[in-house]
C-alpha positions as CSV (number, residue, x, y, z in Angstrom):
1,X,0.0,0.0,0.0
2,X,1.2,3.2,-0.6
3,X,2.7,5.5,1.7
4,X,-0.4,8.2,2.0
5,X,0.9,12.2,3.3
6,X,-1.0,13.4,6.6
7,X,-3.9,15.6,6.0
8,X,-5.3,18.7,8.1
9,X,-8.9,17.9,6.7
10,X,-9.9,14.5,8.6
11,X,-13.7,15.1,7.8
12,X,-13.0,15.9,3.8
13,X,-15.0,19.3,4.7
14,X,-12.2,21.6,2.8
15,X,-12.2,20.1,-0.2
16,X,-16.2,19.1,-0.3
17,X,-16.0,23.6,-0.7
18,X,-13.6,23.7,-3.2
19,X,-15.4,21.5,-5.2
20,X,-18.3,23.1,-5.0
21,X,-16.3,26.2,-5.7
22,X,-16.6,28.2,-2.8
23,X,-14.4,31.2,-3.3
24,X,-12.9,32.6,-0.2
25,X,-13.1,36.9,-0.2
26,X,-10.9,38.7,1.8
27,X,-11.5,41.0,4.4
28,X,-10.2,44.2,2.9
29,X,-12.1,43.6,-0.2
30,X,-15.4,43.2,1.5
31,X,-15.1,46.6,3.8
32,X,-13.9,48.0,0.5
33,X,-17.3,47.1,-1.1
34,X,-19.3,48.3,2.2
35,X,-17.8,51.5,1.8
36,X,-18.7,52.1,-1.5
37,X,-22.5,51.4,-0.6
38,X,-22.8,53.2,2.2
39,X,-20.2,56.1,0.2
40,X,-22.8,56.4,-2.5
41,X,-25.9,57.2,0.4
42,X,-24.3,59.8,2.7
43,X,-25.0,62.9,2.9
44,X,-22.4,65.6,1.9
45,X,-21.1,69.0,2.0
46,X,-19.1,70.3,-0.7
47,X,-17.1,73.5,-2.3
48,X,-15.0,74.5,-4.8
49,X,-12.6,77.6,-4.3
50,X,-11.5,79.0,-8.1
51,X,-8.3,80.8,-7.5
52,X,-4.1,80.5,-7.2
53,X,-3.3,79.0,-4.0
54,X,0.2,78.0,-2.3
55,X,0.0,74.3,-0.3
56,X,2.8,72.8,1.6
57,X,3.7,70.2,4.1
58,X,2.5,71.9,7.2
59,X,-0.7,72.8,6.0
60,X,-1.1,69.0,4.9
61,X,-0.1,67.8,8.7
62,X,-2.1,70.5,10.5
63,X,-4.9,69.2,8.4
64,X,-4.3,65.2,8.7
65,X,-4.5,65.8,12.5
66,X,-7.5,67.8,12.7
67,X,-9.5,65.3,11.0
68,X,-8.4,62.2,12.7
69,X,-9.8,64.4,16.0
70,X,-12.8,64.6,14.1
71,X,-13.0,61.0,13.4
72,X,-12.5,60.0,16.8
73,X,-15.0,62.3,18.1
74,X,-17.9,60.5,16.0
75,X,-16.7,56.8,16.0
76,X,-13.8,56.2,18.2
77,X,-13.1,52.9,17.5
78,X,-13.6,53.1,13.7
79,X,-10.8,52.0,11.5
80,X,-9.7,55.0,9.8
81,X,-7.3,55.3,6.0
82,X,-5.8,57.5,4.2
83,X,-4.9,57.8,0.4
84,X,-3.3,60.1,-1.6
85,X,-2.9,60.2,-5.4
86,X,-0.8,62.7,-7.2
87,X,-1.1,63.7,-11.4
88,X,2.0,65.2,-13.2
89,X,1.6,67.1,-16.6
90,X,2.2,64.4,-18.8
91,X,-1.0,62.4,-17.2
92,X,0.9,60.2,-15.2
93,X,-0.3,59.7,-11.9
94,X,1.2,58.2,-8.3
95,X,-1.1,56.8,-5.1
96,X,0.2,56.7,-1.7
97,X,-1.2,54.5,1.0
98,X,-0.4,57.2,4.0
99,X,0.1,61.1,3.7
100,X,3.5,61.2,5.4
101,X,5.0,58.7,2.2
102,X,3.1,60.9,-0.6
103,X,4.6,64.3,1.5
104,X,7.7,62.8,1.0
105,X,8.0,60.7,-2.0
106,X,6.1,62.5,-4.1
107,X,7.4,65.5,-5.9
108,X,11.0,64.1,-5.3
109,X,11.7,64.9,-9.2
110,X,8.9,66.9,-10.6
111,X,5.9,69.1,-9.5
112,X,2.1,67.6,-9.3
113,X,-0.4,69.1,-11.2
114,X,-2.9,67.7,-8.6
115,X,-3.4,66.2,-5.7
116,X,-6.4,64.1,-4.0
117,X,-6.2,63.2,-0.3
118,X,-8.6,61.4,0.5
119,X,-9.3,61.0,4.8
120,X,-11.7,58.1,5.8
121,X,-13.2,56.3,9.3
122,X,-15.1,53.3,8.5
123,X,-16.9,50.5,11.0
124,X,-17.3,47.8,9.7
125,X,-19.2,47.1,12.7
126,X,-22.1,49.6,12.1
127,X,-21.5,49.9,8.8
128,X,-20.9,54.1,9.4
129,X,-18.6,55.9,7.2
130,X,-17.3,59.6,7.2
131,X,-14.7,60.7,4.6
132,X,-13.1,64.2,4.3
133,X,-11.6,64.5,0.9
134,X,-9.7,67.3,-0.6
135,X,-8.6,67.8,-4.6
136,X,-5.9,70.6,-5.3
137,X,-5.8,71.4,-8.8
138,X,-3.2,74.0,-10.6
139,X,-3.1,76.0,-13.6
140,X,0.0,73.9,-15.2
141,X,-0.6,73.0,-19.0
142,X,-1.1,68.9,-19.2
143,X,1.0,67.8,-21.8
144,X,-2.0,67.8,-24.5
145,X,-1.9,71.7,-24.6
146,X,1.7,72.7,-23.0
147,X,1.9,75.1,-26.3
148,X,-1.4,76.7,-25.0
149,X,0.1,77.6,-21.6
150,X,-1.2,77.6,-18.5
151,X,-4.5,78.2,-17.5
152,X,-5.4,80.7,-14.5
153,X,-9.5,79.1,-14.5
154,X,-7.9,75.9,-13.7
155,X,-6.7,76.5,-10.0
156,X,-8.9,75.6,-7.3
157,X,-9.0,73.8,-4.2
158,X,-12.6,71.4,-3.6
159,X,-13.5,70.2,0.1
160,X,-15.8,67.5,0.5
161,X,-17.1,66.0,3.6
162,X,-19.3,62.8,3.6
163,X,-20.8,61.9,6.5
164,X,-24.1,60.4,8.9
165,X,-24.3,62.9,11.0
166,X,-25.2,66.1,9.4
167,X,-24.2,68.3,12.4
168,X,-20.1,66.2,12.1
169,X,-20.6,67.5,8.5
170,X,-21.2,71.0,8.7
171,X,-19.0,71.3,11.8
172,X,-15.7,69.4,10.1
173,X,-16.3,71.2,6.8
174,X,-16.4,75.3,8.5
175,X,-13.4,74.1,10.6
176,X,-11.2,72.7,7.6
177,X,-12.7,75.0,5.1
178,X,-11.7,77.7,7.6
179,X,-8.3,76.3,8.0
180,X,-7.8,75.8,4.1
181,X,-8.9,79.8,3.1
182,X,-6.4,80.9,6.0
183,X,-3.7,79.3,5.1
184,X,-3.4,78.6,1.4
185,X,-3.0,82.6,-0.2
186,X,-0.5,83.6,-2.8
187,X,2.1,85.8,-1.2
188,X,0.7,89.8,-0.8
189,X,3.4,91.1,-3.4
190,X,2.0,88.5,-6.0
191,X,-1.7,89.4,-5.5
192,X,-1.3,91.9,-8.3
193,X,-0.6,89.8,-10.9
194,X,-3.8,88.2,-10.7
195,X,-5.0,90.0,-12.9
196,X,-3.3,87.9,-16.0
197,X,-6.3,85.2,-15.3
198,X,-8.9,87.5,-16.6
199,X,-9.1,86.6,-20.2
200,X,-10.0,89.5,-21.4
201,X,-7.5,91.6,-19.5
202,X,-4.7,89.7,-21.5
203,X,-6.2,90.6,-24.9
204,X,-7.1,94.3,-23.7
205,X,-3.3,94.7,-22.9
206,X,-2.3,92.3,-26.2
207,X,-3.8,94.4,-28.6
208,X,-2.6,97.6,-27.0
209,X,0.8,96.6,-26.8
210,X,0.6,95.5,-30.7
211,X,-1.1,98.6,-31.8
212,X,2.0,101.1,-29.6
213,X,4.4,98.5,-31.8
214,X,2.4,99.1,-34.6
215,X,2.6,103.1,-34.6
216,X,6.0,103.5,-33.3
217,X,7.1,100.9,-36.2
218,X,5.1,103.0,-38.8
219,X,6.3,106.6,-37.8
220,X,9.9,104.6,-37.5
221,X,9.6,103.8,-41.5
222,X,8.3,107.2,-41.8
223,X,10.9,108.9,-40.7
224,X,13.5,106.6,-42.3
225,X,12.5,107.3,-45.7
226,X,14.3,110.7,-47.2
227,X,12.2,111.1,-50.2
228,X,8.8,111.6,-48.4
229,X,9.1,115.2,-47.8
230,X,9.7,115.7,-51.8
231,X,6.9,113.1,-52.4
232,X,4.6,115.2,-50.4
233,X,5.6,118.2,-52.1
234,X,5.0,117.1,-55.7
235,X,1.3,116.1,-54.7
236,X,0.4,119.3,-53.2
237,X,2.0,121.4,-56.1
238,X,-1.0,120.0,-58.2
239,X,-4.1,122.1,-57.7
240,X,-6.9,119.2,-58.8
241,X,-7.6,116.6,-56.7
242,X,-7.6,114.0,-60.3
243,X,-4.4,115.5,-60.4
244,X,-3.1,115.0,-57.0
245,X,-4.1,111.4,-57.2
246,X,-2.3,110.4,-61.0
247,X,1.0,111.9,-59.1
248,X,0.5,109.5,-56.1
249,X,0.0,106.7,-58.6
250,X,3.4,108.1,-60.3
251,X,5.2,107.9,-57.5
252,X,4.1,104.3,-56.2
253,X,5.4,102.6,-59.8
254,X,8.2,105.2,-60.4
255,X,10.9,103.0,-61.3
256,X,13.2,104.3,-58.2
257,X,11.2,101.8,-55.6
258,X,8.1,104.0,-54.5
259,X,6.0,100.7,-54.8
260,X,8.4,99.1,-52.7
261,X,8.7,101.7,-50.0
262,X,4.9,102.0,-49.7
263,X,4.9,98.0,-49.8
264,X,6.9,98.1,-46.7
265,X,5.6,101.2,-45.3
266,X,1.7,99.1,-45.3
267,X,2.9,95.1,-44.7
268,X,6.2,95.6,-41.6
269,X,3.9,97.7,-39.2
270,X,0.9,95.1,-40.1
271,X,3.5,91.7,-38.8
272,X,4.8,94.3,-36.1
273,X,1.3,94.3,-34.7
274,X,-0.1,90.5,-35.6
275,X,3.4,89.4,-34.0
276,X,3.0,91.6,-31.0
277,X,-0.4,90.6,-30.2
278,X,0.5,86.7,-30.8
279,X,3.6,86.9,-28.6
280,X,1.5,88.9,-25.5
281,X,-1.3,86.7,-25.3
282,X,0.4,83.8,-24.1
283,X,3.3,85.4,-22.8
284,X,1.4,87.3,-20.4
285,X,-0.5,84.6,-18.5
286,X,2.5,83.4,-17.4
287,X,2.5,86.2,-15.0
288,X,-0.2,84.8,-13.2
289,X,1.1,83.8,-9.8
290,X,1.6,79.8,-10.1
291,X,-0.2,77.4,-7.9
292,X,1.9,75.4,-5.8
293,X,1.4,71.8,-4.1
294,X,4.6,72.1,-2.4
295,X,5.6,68.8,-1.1
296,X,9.1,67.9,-0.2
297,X,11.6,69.3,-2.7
298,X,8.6,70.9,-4.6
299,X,8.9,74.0,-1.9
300,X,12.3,74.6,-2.8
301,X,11.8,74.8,-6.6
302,X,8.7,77.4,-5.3
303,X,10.7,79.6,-4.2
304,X,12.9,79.6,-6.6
305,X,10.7,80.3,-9.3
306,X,9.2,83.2,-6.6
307,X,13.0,84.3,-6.4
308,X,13.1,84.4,-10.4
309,X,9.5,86.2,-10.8
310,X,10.3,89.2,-8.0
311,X,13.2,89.7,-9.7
312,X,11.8,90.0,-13.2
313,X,9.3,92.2,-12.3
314,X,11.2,94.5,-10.6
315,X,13.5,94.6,-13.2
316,X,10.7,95.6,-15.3
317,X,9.8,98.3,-13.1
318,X,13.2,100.0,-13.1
319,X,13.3,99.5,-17.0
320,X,9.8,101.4,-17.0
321,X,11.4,103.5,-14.3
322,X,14.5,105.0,-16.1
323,X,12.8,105.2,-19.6
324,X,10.4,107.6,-18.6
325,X,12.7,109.7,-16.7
326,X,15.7,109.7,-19.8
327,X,12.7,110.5,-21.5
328,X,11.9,113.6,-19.8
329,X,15.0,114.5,-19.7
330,X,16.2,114.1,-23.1
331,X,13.1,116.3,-24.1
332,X,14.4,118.9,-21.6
333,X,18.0,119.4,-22.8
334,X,15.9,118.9,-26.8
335,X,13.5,122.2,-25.9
């Protein structure tokens, strides 16, 4: 007979169930389904803040322990998660199982475009869940429309708290909203700037920076060209207006270049301004003070673009500065 290995089933029960084909479900997957039911039937509280905003690790902390107070003050001996899940501009995305390993892992090489953290207390006992999630979202171009720029209307931060108990909703979501609109500004100095998210604040100053390129590029041709003041002369000598007008035809196909020059004179100011008014409107967006989920190393490439920004703008200033004071002056020593 032969030799026949031990068994840990004497009464055949464990394999009776696999061959009826009993399936055995974890736990995690089961209070993973139990959330989602009782996710989709709880009341809610939710906003959505639309402007630039500036997040960073201690805001992130302050806020991870404020809600874990909350959840212990409604179900103490609930289990409670946390996830976090992180998108770049090229679509790629990252999910964390804990805060503190997203705060630190995350923007080791490159800055998010947005960031979900989502807080939640589950009993499996009672089946009650509350959730506090928040979704920071920046102006940076996803890969799709990098040539278009960024997008000011793109940044916002959106609370949402989920909840049983109305009263623990309303409560948690004044306290964190509270804490969020406190502490999440753009620097003072930036605040200004601002204004480049209004759309049509950009094209008012686009075209208006095309059209003074436009008129000091025209008067510059102008004044270039020696033979206008004997062109002008020629045309007024004539006393008829038929007259007047068969000399300006003269002079544009004179074989001397009067086509040309006129050419020039109607076509360089025209590309001066299309150019100009291409170049502004998405060049000046980009001085829309940039959201920031600063995480980790992502805070020190903040303030180094902050460094880079001040320093442009107040070279700016100074330029603007000392060219309307040489120009003052150089029409005093002129008179």
């Amino acid at each position: 007979m032969p030799n026949q290995k031990p068994t840990d089933d004497p009464t055949g029960a464990l394999a009776a169930r696999r061959t009826a084909g009993e399936v055995s479900i974890p736990q995690d997957v089961i209070a993973d389904f139990l959330k989602r039911i009782a996710r989709d039937a709880l009341p809610r509280i939710s906003r959505k803040i639309i402007r630039a905003f500036y997040l960073d690790d201690d805001l992130l902390t302050i806020l991870d322990e404020r809600v874990i107070s909350n959840f212990g003050s409604v179900a103490p001996h609930a289990e409670i998660t946390n996830a976090c899940e992180v998108r770049f501009a090229d679509l790629s995305t990252r999910t964390f199982d804990s805060l503190e390993r997203c705060m630190r892992d995350a923007a080791a090489s490159r800055d998010p475009e947005r960031l979900i953290v989502l807080w939640s207390c589950f009993s499996a006992r009672t089946g009650a869940l509350h959730e506090v999630e928040l979704i920071c979202t920046t102006e940076q171009a996803l890969e799709p429309d990098r040539f278009l720029g960024p997008t000011p209307e793109a940044a916002s931060i959106r609370l949402t708290v989920r909840g049983r108990d109305r009263d623990w909703n309303e409560r948690v979501f004044a306290e964190t909203l509270e804490l969020i609109v406190a502490n999440t500004s753009i620097p003072r100095h930036f605040r200004p700037l601002t204004i480049f998210g209004r759309r049509i604040v950009v094209e008012a100053m686009a075209h208006a920076l095309a059209i003074i390129v436009w008129l000091n590029g025209y008067a510059l041709l102008l004044s270039s060209d020696a033979q206008d003041a004997e062109l002008q002369k020629n045309i007024l000598d004539h006393t008829t207006l038929d007259e007047r007008f068969e000399e300006f035809v003269r002079a544009i196909f004179r074989p001397d270049g009067g086509f040309t020059s006129i050419f020039i004179r109607l076509t360089v100011p025209l590309v001066l301004y299309l150019a100009t008014n291409f170049v502004a409107s998405r060049s000046l967006p980009r001085l829309f003070p940039r959201s920031s989920i600063g995480l980790g190393l992502a805070i020190k490439r903040r303030e180094d673009a902050d460094n880079y920004r001040s320093l442009i703008i107040f070279g700016v200033l100074v330029a603007l500065v000392v060219g309307v004071m040489g120009n003052f002056v150089f029409q005093a020593l002129a008179g």
